[in-house]
Backbone as a ProteinNet text record, in pm:
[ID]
protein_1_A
[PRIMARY]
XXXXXXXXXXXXXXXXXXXXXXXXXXXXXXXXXXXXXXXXXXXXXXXXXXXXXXXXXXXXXXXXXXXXXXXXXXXXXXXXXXXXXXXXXXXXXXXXXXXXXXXXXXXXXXX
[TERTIARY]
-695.6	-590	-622.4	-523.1	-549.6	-587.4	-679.9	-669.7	-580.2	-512.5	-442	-501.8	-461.4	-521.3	-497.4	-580.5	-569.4	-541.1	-537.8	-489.5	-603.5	-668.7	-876.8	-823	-742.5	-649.1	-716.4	-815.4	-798.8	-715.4	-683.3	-556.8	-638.4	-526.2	-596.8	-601.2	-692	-725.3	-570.1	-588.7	-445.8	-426.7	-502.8	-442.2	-349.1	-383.1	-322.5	-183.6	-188.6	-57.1	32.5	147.1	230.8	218.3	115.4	59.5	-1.6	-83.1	-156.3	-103.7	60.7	106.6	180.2	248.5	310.2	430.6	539.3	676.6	731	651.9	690	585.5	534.5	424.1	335.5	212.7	59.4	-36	-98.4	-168.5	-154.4	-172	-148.4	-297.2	-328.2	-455.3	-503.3	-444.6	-458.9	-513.7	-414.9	-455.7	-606.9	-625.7	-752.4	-896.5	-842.5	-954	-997.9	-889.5	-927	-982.4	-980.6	-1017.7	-1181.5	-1180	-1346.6	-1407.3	-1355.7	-1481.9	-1514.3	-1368.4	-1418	-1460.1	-1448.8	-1535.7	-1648.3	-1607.9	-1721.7	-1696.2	-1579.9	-1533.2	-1414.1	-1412.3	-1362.5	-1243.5	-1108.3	-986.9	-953.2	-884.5	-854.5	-716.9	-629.9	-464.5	-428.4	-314.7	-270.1	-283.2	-297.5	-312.6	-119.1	-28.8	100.3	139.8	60.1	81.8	-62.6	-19.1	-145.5	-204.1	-330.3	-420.3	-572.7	-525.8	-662.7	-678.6	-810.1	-838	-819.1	-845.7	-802.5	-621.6	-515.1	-444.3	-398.8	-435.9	-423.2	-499.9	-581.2	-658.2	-563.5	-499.3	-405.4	-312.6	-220.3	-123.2	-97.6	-211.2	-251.6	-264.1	-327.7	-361	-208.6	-170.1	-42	70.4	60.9	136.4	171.2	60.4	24.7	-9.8	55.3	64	144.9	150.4	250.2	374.9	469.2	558.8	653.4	787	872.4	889.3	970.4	973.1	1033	1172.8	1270.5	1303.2	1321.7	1318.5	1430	1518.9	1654.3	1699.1	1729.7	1738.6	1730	1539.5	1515.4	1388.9	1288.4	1136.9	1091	992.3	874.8	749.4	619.6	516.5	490	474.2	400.8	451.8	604	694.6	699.3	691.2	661.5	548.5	431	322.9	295.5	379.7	413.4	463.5	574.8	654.2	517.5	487.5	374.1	306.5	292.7	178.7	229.7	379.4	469.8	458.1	520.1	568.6	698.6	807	924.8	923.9	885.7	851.3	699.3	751.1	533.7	597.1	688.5	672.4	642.9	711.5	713.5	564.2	529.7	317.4	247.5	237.6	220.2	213.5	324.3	348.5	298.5	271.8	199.8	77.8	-18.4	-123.4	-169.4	-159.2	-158.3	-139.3	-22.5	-2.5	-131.9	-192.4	-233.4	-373.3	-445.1	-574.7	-573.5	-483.3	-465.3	-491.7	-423.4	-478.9	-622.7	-669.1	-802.5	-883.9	-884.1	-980.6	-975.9	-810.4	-753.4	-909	-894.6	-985.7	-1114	-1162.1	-1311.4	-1377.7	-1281.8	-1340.4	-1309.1	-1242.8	-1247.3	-1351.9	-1424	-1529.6	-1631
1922.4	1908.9	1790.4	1705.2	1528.1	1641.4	1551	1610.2	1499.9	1601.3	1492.4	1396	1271.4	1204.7	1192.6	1161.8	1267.7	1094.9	1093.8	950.4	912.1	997.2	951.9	985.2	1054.8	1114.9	1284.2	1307.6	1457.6	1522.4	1633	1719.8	1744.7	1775.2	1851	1955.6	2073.6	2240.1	2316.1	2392.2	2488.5	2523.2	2528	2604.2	2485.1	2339.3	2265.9	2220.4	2282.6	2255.8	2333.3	2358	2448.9	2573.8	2556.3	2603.1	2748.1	2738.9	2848.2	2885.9	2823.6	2904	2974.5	3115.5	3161.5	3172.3	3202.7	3112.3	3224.3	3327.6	3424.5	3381.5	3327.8	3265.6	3311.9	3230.8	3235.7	3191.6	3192.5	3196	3316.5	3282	3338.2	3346.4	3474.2	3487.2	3361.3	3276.2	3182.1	3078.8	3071.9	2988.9	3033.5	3156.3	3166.7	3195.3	3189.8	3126.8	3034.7	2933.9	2786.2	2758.2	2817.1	2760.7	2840.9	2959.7	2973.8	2900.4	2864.4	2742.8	2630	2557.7	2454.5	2459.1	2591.5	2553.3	2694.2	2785.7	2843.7	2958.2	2919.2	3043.6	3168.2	3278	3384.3	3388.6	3377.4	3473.1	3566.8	3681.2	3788.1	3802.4	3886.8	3899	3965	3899.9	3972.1	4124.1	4122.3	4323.6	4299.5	4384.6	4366.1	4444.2	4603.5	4640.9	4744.8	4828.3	4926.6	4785.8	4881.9	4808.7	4749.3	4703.5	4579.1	4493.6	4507.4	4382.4	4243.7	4242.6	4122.3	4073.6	4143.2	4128.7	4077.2	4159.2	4146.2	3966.9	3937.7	3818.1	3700.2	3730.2	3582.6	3596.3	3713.2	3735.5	3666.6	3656.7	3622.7	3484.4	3443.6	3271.9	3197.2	3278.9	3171.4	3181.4	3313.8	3312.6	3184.9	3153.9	3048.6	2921	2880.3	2763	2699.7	2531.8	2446.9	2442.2	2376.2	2374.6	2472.3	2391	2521.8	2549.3	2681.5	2815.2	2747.8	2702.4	2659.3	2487.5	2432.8	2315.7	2285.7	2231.3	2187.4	2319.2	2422.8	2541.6	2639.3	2608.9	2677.8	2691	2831.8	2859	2807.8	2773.7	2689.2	2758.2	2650.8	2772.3	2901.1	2806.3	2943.1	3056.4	3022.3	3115.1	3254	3200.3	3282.2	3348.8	3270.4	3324.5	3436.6	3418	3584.6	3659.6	3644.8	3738	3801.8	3736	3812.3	3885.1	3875.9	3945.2	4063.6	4102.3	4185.6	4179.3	4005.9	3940.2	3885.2	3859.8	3826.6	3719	3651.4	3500.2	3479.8	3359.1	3364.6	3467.7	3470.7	3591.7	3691.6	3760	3908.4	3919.6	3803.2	3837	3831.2	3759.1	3780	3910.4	3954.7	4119.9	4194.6	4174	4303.4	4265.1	4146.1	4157	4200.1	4146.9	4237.7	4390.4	4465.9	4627.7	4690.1	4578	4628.1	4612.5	4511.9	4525.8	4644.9	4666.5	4749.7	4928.7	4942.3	5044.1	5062.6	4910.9	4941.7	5010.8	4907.4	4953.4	5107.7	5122.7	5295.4	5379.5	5330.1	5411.9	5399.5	5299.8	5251.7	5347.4	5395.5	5418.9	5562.4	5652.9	5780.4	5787.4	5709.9	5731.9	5762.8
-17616	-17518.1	-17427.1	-17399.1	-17310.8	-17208.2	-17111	-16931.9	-16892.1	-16814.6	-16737.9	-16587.9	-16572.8	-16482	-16382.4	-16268.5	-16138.1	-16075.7	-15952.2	-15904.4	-15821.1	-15825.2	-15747.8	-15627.9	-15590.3	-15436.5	-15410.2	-15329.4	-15325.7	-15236.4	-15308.5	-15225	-15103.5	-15028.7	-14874.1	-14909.4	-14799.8	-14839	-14800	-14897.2	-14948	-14787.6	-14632.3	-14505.9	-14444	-14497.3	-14510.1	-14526.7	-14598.4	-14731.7	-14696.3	-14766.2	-14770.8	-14847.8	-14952.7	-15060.5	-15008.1	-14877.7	-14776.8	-14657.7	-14645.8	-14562.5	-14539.5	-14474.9	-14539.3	-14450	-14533.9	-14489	-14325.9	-14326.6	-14193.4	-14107.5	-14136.4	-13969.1	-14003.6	-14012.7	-14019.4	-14185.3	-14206.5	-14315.4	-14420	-14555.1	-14673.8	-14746	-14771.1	-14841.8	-14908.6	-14983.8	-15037.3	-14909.2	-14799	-14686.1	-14619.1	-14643.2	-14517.1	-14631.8	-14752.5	-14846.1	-14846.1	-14838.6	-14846.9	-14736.5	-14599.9	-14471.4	-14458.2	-14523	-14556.5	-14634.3	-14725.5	-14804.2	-14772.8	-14673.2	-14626.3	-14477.3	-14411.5	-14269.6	-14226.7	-14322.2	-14350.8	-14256.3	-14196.6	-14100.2	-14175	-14094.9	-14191.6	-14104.5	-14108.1	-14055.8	-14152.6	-14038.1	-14102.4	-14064.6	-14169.3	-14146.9	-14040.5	-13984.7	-13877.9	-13846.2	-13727	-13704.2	-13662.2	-13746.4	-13646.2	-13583.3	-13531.9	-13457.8	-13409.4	-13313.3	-13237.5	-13136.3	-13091.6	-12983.9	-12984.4	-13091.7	-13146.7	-13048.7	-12980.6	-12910.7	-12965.3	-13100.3	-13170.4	-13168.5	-13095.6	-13143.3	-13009.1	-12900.1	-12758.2	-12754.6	-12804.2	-12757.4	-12863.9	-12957.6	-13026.8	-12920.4	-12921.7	-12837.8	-12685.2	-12614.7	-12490.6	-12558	-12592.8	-12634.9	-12685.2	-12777	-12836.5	-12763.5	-12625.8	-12516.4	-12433.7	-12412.2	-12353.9	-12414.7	-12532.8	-12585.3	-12524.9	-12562.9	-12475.8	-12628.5	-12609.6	-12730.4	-12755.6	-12837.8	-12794.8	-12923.2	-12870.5	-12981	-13104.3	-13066.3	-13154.6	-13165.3	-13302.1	-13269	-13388.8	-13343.3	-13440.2	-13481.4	-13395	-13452.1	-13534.2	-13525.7	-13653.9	-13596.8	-13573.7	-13535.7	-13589.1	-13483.5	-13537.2	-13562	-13599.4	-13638.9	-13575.3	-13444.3	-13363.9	-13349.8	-13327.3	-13307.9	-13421.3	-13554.8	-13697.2	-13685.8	-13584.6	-13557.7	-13445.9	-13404.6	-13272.8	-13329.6	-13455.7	-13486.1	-13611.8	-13693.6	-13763.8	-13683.8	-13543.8	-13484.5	-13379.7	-13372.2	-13356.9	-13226	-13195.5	-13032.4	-13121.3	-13019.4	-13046.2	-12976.5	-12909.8	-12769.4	-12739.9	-12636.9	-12604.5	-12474.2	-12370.7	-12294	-12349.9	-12435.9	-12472.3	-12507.8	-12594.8	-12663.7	-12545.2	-12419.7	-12287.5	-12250.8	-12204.5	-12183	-12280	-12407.4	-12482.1	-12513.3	-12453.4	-12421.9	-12362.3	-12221.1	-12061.3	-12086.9	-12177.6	-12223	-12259.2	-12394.9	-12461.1	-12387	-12350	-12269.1	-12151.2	-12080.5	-12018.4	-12071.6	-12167	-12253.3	-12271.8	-12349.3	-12449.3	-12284.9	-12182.7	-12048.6	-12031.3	-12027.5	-11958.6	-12063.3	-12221.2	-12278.5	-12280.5	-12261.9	-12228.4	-12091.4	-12041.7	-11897.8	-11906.3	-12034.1	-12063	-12116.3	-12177.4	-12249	-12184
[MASK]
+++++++++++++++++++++++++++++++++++++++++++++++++++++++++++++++++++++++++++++++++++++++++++++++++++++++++++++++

C-alpha cells in the first residue's frame, strides 16, 4: 500500500483543533487526551451538576472572564463552557459558585 505524503507540516494537538472540541462547550475525551500527552497535565469532564468544589472553582473563574457571551449571534466558547458546567451566563456561574461554596463550608463545619 503507497503511504501517503505528509507536507513536513505537523498538525497541532487534537485540544487544538476542532477535532478535541466539543461542539456544546469544553473539551472532548479526544481533546483532554491530547492535552495530557502534550503537557502532561490531566483534565477531567465537567461535573454538571451537585457541589463539587471543582465545579464551584471553574464556575467562579469563567464567571469572571473578560469577553462576551455572544458574538454575531451565536455563543461563544466560554459561554458553551458554563452551559456544560450547568451555568446559563457568567452571572448565573457567579451565583452558583458563591451557592455552592457556601454549602460545601455549611458542611465542613457539621463535621
Amino acid at each position: 500500500m503507497p503511504r501517503r505524503k505528509t507536507s513536513g507540516r505537523k498538525k497541532s494537538p487534537a485540544w487544538q483543533r476542532k477535532a478535541g472540541k466539543n461542539p456544546k462547550g469544553g473539551l472532548n475525551a479526544k481533546g483532554r487526551a491530547s492535552y495530557k500527552r502534550q503537557t502532561g497535565g490531566t483534565l477531567k469532564a465537567p461535573v454538571k451538576s451537585g457541589d463539587n468544589p471543582r465545579r464551584a472553582s471553574f464556575l467562579a473563574r469563567m464567571g469572571g472572564m473578560p469577553g462576551p457571551e455572544r458574538k454575531n449571534g451565536k455563543p461563544t466558547r466560554l459561554l458553551l463552557s458554563l452551559r456544560a458546567w450547568g451555568a446559563s451566563s457568567k452571572a448565573d456561574a457567579k451565583r452558583k459558585a458563591a451557592a455552592i461554596s457556601k454549602r460545601n463550608k455549611a458542611k465542613k463545619k457539621r463535621k
